[in-house]
C-alpha positions as CSV (number, residue, x, y, z in Angstrom):
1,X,4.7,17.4,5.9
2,X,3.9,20.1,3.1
3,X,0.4,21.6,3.4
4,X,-0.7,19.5,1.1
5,X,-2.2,16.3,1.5
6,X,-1.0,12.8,-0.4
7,X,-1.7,9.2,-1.4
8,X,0.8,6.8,0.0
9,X,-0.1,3.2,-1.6
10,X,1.2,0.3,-0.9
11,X,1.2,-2.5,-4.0
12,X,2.2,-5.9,-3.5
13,X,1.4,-9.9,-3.5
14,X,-0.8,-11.3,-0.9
15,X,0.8,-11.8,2.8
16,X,3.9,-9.4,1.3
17,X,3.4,-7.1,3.7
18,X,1.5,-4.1,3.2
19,X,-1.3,-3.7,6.1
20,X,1.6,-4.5,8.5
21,X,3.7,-1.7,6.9
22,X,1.1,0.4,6.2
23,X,-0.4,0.4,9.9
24,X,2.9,1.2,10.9
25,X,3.2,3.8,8.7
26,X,0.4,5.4,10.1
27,X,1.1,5.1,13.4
28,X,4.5,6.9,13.1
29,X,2.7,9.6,10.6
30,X,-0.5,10.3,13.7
31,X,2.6,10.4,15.9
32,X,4.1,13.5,14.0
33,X,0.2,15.2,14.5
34,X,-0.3,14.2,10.8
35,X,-4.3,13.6,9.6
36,X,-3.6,9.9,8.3
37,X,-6.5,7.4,7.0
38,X,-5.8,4.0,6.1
39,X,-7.9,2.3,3.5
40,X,-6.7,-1.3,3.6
41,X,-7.9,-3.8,0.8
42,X,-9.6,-6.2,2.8
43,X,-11.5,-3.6,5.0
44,X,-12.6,-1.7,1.5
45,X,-14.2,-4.7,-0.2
46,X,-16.2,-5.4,3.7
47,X,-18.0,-2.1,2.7
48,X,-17.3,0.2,-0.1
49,X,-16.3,-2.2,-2.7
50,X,-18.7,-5.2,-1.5
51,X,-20.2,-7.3,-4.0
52,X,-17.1,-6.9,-6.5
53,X,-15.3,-10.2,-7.8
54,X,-12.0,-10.6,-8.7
55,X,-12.4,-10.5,-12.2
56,X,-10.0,-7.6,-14.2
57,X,-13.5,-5.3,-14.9
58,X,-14.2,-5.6,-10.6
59,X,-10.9,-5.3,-9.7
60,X,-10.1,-1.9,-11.5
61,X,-13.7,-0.8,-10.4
62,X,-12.2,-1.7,-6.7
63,X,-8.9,0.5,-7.4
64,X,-11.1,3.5,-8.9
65,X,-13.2,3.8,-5.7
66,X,-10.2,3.3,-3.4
67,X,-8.6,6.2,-5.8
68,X,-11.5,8.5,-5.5
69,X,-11.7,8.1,-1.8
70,X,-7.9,8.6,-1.4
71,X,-8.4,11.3,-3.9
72,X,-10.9,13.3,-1.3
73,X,-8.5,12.9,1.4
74,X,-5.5,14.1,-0.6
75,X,-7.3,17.3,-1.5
76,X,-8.6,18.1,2.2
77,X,-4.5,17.6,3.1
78,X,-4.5,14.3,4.9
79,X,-2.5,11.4,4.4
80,X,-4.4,8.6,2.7
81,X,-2.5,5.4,2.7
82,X,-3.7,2.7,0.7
83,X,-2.8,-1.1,1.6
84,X,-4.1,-3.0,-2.0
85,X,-2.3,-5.5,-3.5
86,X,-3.8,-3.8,-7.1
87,X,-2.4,-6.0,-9.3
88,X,-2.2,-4.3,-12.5
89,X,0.1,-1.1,-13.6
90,X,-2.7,0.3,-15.8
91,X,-4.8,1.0,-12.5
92,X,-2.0,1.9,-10.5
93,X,-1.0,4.5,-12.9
94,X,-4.8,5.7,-13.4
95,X,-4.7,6.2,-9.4
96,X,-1.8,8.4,-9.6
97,X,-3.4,10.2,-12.1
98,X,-6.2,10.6,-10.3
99,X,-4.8,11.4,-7.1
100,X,-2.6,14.2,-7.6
101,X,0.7,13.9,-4.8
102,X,1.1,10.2,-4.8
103,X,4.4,7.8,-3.7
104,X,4.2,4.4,-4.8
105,X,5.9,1.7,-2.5
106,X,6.3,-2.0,-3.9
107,X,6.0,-4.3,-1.0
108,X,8.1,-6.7,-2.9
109,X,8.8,-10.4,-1.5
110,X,9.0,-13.3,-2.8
111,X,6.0,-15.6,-3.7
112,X,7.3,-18.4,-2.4
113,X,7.7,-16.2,1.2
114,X,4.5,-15.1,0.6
115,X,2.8,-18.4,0.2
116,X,5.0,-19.7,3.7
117,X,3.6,-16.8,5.4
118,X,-0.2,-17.4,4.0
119,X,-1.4,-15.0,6.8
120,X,-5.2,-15.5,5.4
121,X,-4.8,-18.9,3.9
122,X,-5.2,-17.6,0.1
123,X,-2.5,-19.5,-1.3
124,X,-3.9,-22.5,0.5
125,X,-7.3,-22.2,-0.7
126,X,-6.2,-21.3,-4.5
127,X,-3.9,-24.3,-4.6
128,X,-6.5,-26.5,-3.3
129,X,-9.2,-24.9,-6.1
130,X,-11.3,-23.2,-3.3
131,X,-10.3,-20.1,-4.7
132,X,-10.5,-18.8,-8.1
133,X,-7.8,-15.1,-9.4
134,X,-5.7,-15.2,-6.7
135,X,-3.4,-13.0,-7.4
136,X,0.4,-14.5,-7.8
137,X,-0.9,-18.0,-8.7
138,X,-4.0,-17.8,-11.1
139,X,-3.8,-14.1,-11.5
140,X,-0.9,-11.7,-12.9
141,X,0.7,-9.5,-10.9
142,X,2.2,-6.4,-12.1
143,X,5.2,-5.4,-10.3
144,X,5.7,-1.3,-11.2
145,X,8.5,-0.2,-13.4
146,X,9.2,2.8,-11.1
147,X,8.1,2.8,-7.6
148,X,9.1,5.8,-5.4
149,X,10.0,3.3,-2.7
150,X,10.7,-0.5,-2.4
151,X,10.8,-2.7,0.3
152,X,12.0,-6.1,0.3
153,X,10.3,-8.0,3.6
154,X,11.6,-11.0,2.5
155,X,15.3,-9.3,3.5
156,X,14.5,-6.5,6.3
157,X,13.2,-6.0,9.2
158,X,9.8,-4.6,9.8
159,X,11.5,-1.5,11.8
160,X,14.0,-1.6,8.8
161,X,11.0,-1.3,6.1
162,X,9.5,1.4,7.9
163,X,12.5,3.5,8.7
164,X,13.4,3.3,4.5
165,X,10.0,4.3,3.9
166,X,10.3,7.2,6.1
167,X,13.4,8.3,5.5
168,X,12.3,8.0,1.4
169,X,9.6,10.4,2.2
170,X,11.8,12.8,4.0
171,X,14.2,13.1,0.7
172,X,10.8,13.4,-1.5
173,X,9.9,16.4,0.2
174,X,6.6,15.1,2.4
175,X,7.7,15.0,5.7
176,X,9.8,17.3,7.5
177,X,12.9,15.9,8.6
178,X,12.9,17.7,12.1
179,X,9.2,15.6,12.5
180,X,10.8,12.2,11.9
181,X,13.8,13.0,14.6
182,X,11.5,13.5,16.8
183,X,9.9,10.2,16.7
184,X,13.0,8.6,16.0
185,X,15.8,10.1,17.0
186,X,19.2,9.0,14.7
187,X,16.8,8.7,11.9
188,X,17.7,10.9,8.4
C-alpha cells in the first residue's frame, strides 16, 4: 500500500455479504503488515451510533459518524473498512467526500438470495411487521452508479469475491502487487 491511508466501504442489502467480505478483507490486508480497522454496521450502532433509528434523518447521521471515524483513520494512514449497508447514494457520496482516498465495493446479490440467507432474521421480522425500514423491503436501497468494485455473491465464491477485490485494489494503485503474491501466490 501507498503511504497513505484509505476508506474501503462495503454497501449492500442485508445478509449480501459485506461483514463476511469485509472480515476477510481485513484479514488478508493485517496479513500484508497493513494497520486495518473494521467498522461494521451492526457493531457501530452497539456503541457509537446507539440510540439512532432507521428513519432517513438517523440513518445519514449513522453514515456521517461512521465517515468521520473512517475519515480519522484514513488521515493517520490505516485502512478503515466500513461494512454498512448505507442505503442511500447521497450519503455514500458525502462519505467519499469526506474521506479523501476512498473505493467503493457494491456487495451486490439478489434480494431474494438475501432474504433465503436471512443471517439475522430481518427479512423475517419485516415481513412478519416486527420490523419497521428494513432496507430492501420497506426501505429503498440505492445501488451506486459507479462503484470501484462489484461483487456478485449470489454468483462467486467467497475466495472468488475476495481475490477480485484484491486484485481491483492492486490495479487502483493501493496495494502493492508484490504484497498480495505473497499472501497469495498466482494472484495478479
Amino acid at each position: 500500500m501507498n503511504q497513505h491511508g484509505i476508506t474501503i466501504w462495503f454497501t449492500g442489502l442485508p445478509s449480501s455479504g459485506k461483514t463476511t467480505l469485509a472480515g476477510l478483507v481485513g484479514n488478508a490486508l493485517r496479513a500484508m503488515g497493513l494497520p486495518v480497522e473494521i467498522l461494521d454496521g451492526d457493531e457501530v450502532r452497539q456503541r457509537l451510533t446507539k440510540g439512532l433509528g432507521f428513519s432517513r434523518e438517523d440513518r445519514f447521521e449513522n453514515i456521517s459518524r461512521i465517515a468521520y471515524v473512517a475519515r480519522l483513520l484514513t488521515r493517520v494512514g490505516a485502512v478503515a473498512i466500513v461494512a454498512a449497508i448505507s442505503p442511500y447514494r447521497e450519503m455514500r457520496n458525502r462519505a467519499r467526500a469526506e474521506i479523501g482516498p476512498f473505493v467503493e465495493i457494491h456487495v451486490n446479490c439478489p434480494l431474494a438470495v438475501c432474504m433465503q440467507r436471512d443471517v439475522k432474521g430481518l427479512y423475517a421480522k419485516a415481513l412478519a411487521g416486527e420490523i419497521k425500514n428494513l432496507t430492501g423491503i420497506s426501505d429503498p436501497y440505492e445501488p451506486p452508479l459507479a462503484p470501484e468494485i462489484v461483487v456478485q455473491t449470489d454468483k462467486e465464491s467467497v475466495e472468488q469475491s475476495v481475490g477480485l477485490i484484491l486484485d481491483k485494489l492492486v490495479s487502483l494503485g493501493h496495494l502493492s502487487a508484490e504484497l498480495v503474491r505473497a499472501l497469495a501466490p498466482g494472484r495478479t
